[in-house]
N, C-alpha and C positions, 0 to 999 in steps of 0.2 A: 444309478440315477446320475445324468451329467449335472454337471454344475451349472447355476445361470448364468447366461451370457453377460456380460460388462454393459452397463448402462451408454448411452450416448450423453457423457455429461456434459459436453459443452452446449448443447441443445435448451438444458437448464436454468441458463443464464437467461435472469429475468431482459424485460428491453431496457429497462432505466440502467441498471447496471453496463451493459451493452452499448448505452448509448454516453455514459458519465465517462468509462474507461476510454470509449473512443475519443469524446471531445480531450480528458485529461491528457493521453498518450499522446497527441496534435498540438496542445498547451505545453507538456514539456518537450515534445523535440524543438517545440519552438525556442521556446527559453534556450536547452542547451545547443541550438542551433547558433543562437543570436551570438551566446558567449564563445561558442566554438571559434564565428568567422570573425567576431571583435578581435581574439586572441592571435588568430593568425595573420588578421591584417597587422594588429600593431606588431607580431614579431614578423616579419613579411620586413616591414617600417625600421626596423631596429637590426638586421642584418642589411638589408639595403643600405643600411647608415654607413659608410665607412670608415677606418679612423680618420682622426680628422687631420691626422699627418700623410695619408695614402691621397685624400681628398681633390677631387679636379672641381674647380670652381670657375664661371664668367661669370660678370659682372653686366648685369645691364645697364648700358648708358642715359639710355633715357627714364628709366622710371629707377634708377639708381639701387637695383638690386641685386643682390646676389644670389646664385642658383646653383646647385650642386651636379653636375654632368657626367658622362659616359668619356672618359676620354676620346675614345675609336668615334663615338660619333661628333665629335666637334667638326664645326666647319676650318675649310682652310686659312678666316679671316680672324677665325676665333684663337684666342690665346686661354691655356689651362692656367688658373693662378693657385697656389698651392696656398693651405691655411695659413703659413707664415706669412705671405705676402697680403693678407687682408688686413686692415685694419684693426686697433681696438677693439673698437666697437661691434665693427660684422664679426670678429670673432666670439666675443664674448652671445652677440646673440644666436652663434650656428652652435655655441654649444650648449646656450639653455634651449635651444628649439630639440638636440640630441635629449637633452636630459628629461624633459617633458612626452619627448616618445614613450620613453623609457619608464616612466611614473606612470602612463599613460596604460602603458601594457600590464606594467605590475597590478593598478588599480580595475582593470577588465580579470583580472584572473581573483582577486578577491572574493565577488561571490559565488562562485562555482566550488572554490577550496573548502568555502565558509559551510556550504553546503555538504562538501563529501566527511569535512571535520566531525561536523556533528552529525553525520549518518552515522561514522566511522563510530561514534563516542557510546551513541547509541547503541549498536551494532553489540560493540563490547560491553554494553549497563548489561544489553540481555544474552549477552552469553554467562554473564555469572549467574546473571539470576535465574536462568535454564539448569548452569552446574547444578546450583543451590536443590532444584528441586531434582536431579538424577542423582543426588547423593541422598537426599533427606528423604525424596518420596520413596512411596513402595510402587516396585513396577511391575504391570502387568504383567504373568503369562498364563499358560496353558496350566502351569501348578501354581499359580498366585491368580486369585481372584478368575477363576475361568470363565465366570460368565459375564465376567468386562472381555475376557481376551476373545471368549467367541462371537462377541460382538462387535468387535474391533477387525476379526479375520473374515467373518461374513460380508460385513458393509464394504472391507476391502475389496475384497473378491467382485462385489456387484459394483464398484466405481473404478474397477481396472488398476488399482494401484499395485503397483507388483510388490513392492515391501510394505507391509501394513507399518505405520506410524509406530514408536516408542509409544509405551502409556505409562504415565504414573498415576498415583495417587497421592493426594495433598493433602492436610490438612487448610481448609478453608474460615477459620474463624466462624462462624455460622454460616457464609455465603455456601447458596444453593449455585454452584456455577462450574462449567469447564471450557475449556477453550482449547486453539490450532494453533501450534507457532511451527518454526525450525531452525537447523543452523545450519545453512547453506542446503546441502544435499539431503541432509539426517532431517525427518519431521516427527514430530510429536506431536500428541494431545497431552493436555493435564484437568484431571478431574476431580474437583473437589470433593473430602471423604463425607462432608454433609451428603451430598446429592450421589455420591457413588453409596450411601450406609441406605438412604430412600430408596436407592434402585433394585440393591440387592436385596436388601429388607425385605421387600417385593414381590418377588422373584419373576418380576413382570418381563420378557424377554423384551414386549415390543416395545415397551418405552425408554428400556437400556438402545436398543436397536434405533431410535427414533433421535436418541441423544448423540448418539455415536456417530450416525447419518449424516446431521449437522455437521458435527467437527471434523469429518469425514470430507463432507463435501467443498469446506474451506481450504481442504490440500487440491482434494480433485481439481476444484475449480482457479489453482492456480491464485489463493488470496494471502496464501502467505509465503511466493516466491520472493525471496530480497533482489534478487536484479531487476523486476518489476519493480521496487518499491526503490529498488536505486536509479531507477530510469523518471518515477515521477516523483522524485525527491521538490523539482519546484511547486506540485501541489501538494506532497502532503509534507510539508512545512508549514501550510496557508492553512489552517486547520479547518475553518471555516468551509472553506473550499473543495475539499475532500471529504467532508463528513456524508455528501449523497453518494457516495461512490460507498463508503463504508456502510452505510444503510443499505444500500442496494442488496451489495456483499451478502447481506445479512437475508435480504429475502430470498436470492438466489440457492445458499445454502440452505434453507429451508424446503425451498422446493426439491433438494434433493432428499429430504427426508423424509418428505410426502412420498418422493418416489419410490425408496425404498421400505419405507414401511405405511403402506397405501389405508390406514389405519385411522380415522378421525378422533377416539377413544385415547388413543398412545399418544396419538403427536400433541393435544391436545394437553394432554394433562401431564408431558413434560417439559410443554411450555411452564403453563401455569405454577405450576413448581418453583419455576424462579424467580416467582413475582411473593408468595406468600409461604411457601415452605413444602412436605411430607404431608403432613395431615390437614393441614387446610384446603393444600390441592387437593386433595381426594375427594372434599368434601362440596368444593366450590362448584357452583352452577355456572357453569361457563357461559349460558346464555343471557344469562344476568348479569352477571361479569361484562359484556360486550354491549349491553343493551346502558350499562351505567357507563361505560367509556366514550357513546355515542353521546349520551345524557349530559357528558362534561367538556362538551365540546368548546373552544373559546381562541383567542389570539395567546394569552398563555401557555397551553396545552400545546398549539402549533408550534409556539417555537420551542419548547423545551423541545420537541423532538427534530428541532432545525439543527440546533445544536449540540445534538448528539451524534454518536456514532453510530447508534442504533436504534431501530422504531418502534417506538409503542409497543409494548406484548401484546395488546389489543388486536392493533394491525398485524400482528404477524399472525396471530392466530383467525385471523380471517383472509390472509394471504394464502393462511395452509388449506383454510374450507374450500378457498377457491381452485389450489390447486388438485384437491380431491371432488373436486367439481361440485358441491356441498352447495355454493352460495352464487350469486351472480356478482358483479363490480357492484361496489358500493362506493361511497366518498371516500372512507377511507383506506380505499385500495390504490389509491392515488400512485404513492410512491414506490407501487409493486409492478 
């Protein structure tokens, strides 16, 4: 039996996602456009400077100034007067006009540094806290927890990734949750033992599959590249301002879990999981569940989820009805 084909994920990407990344990615080359030609005009400004003992200077007679010139290009009536022969005064003012370049360039390079500082800082918070968990967790394989790893090597295979992601296993404090990170080249998943103990307790293939899909589809779909994320460093420092782009993020990845496991039962109910636990999910009426999320609607409700990273459980699980073709647009498909 041939294996299936590799999904077309970039096809996946919702439009709001589509359309946040593009405006953001146009937002920061701008920004580091702006800092880029500041930087080079004032060093441009600060080698054109010459010492001010090399310095060829005229004097304008009539509006009684001083100007710094080309030698070669003076006229023949013109005379070069060298810094010693200026004044007090014009001296002291051509070399705070030097020194103000120079402050000038220093203070242009400030927030760009300010910026790569605390990526850099960041960068390294989470590489320890990545060691932390490849030392402490238990990693998946093929003879550690198999039916994490054959669900890790399937969803791989159907989203084209050629080395399936590291997996561990966490201890989560009770959180029902896992997540997609990496360190440069190397990507991971990490799965909290709450929610990996619910899955294999289970032995439900398609909702380990539906989980894994997800966190899957956040490498495929390029959401946890760092030179992406060091390229739009000017928004996601604005937090506020990034947080539709990480929303998006979030439906996008889901739709690829619809895709891979084309299942309304599984995707379903490892949503819900995260919102109330193992045996509540199981037990919960999902349509009730949605029918009271629509019931609580208010300016509250809106922003909590403006100011998150992520949407509503509600709405994603009618993101996902939608992308299994289940439901039509409703209002709060809005940001799908």
């Amino acid at each position: 039996m041939e294996p299936p084909k590799p999904i077309a994920v970039s096809s996946l990407r919702t439009g709001k996602e589509k359309f946040y990344l593009a405006l953001f990615c146009l937002i920061s080359f701008l920004v580091w456009f702006y800092f880029g030609l500041s930087i080079v005009r004032q060093l441009t400004a600060v080698f054109e400077t010459k010492e001010v003992s090399q310095a060829c200077y005229i004097r304008d007679v009539v509006s009684d100034t001083i100007t710094s010139v080309d030698p070669n290009l003076l006229l023949p009536t013109e005379r070069c007067l060298t810094f010693t022969e200026l004044s007090e005064d014009e001296q002291k003012k051509i070399t705070k006009e030097q020194g103000d370049a120079l402050a000038k360039f220093t203070s242009n390079l400030t927030t760009p540094i300010m910026f790569v500082v605390i990526f850099l800082f960041t960068l390294f918070a989470h590489y320890v806290s990545v060691a932390f968990i490849r030392i402490n967790g238990v990693k998946v394989g093929e003879k550690q927890y198999p039916l994490l790893w054959n669900a890790i090597q399937k969803g791989s295979l159907r989203l084209g990734i050629r080395t399936p992601p590291d997996t561990f296993v966490m201890l989560g404090h009770g959180v029902l949750n896992a997540f997609a990170t990496r360190l440069v080249f190397r990507k991971f998943i990490i799965i909290y033992s709450e929610l990996a103990d619910a899955l294999i307790e289970e032995g439900d293939e398609r909702q380990l599959a539906a989980v894994f899909s997800h966190e899957l589809g956040l490498h495929a779909l390029s959401h946890t590249n760092l030179f992406l994320d060091l390229f739009l460093l000017p928004v996601n420092y604005a937090p506020l301002l990034s947080f539709p782009l990480s929303r998006a993020r979030e439906y996008s990845s889901d739709r690829v879990m619809a895709t891979l496991v084309p299942d309304r039962g599984s995707c379903e109910r490892a949503l819900i999981k995260l919102a109330v636990g193992k045996r509540f999910g199981n037990k919960a009426n999902i349509d009730l569940y949605l029918k009271q999320a629509s019931e609580e609607q208010g300016f509250f409700t809106w922003l909590a989820e403006k100011i998150s990273t992520h949407p509503h459980l509600p709405n994603r699980i009618r993101a996902v009805r939608k992308s299994l073709g289940i439901v039509g647009k409703t209002q709060l498909d809005k940001d799908y």
